[in-house]
N, C-alpha and C positions, 0 to 999 in steps of 0.2 A: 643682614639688618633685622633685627627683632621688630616686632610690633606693640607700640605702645596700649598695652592696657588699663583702661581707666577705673572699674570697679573690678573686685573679689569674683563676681557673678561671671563679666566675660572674661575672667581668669578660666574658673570651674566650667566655662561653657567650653572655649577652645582646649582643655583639657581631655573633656569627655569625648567631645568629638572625635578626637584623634582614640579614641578606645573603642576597637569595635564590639565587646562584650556589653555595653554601656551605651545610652541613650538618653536625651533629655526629655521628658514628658509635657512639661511646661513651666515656662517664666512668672513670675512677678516682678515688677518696678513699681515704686514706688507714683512715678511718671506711666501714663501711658504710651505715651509718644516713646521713652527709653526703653517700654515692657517690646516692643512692635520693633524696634530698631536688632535688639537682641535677640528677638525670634526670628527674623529674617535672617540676620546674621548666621546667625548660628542653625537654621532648619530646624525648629522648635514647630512641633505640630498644635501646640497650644499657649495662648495667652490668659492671664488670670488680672482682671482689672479690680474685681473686689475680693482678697482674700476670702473673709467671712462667708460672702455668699457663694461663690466658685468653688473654692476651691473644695468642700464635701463631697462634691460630686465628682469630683477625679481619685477621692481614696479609697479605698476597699472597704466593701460594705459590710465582709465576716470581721465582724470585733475581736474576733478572740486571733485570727492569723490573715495577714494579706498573703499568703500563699494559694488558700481556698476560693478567691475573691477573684470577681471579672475586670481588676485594672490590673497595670504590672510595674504603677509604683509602687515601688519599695522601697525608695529611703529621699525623703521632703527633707532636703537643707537649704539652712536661713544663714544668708551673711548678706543682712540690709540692717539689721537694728534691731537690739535687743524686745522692744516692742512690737515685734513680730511673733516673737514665743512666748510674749503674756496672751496676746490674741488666740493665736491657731495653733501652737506648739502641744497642749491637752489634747486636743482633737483629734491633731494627726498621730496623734502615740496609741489613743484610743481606737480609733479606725483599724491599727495594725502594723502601722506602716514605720519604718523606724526613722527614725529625726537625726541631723546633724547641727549641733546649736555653735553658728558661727559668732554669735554676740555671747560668751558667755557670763558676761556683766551680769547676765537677766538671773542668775541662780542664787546673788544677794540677795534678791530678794524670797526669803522664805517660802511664802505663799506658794508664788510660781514651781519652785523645788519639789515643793508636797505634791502638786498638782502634778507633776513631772512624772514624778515617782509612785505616784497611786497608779496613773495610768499606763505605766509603764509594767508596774505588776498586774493588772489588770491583764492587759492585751499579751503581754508577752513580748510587744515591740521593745527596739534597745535605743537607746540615747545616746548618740556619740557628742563629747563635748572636747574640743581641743583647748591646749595650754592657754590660750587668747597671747593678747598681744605683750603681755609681760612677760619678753622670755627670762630667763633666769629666776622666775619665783619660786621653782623646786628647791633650786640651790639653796636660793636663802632662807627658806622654811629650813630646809637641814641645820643651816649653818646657825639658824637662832636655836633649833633643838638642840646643837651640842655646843649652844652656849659660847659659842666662837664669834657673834655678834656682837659688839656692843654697841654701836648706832647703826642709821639706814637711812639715809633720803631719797627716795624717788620723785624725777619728775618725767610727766608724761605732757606729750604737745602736739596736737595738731594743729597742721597747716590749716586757717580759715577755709580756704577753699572747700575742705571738710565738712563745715558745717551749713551750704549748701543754703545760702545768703547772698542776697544781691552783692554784685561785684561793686554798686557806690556805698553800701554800708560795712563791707570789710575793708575798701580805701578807706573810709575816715576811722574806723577801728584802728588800721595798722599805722595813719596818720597819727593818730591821736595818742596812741603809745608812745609812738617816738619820740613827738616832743614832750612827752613826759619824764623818757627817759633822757631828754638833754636838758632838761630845765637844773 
């Protein structure tokens, strides 16, 4: 029987635990109550309730390499929302430390990009960013390069429960579709 996991986070956490080369330094949730649930769970020696102000103080303090530095993270990844690497995503690249950007939605936006990438030439930390959740958009990049597309429609969908809203204002949401769709 597997066990049901609910976010990415106690994905990557019962991941690493099972790697003994590997260890987790410390959580954030968005919730406190879910930061403390996941650190017990999981034997997390640290919890971080305010990004901004905590979390400095767990990255290495040599700018130029977190190798030289008295912590031993080395690589701060985010898969809560892309408005976590507008926040702290510069910071932690600039500290040293290398980033894994699990929202990569946030790198539309330019700004963020430049900030990304200055700091990354800066420190000499690396940016790991994965495909996101579109898979096949390599493909279809190719396939519009060699001109073998001639239309495309995508649609993408989540589940309400997703968007992390009271359970009576997504009942009359998912109510109130419906009979729109039978009207």
């Amino acid at each position: 029987m597997t066990q049901q996991r609910n976010t990415s986070g106690e994905y990557l956490c019962d991941r690493i635990n099972q790697e003994e080369s590997m260890e987790i330094g410390f959580v954030w949730n968005r919730s406190p109550e879910g930061a403390e649930k996941l650190a017990f769970k999981h034997r997390v020696p640290t919890v971080i309730t305010d990004l901004e102000r905590d979390l400095p103080q767990l990255l290495p303090k040599d700018e130029r390499t977190s190798s030289n530095s008295n912590t031993s993270i080395h690589l701060v990844v985010e898969v809560a929302h892309p408005d976590v690497t507008r926040v702290i995503g510069g910071s932690v690249i600039k500290s040293g430390c290398n980033y894994f950007i699990g929202s990569p939605s946030v790198l539309a936006d330019e700004s963020v990009m430049r900030d990304l990438e200055s700091a990354s030439a800066q420190s000499g930390a690396k940016v790991y960013v994965p495909c996101g959740a579109f898979w096949g958009a390599n493909d279809i990049g190719k396939m519009a390069d060699l001109g073998t597309l001639s239309s495309l429609v995508i649609t993408m969908r989540k589940h309400p429960s997703c968007l992390k809203i009271e359970e009576l204002k997504v009942s009359r949401v998912i109510h109130h579709t419906q009979a729109k769709f039978a009207a």
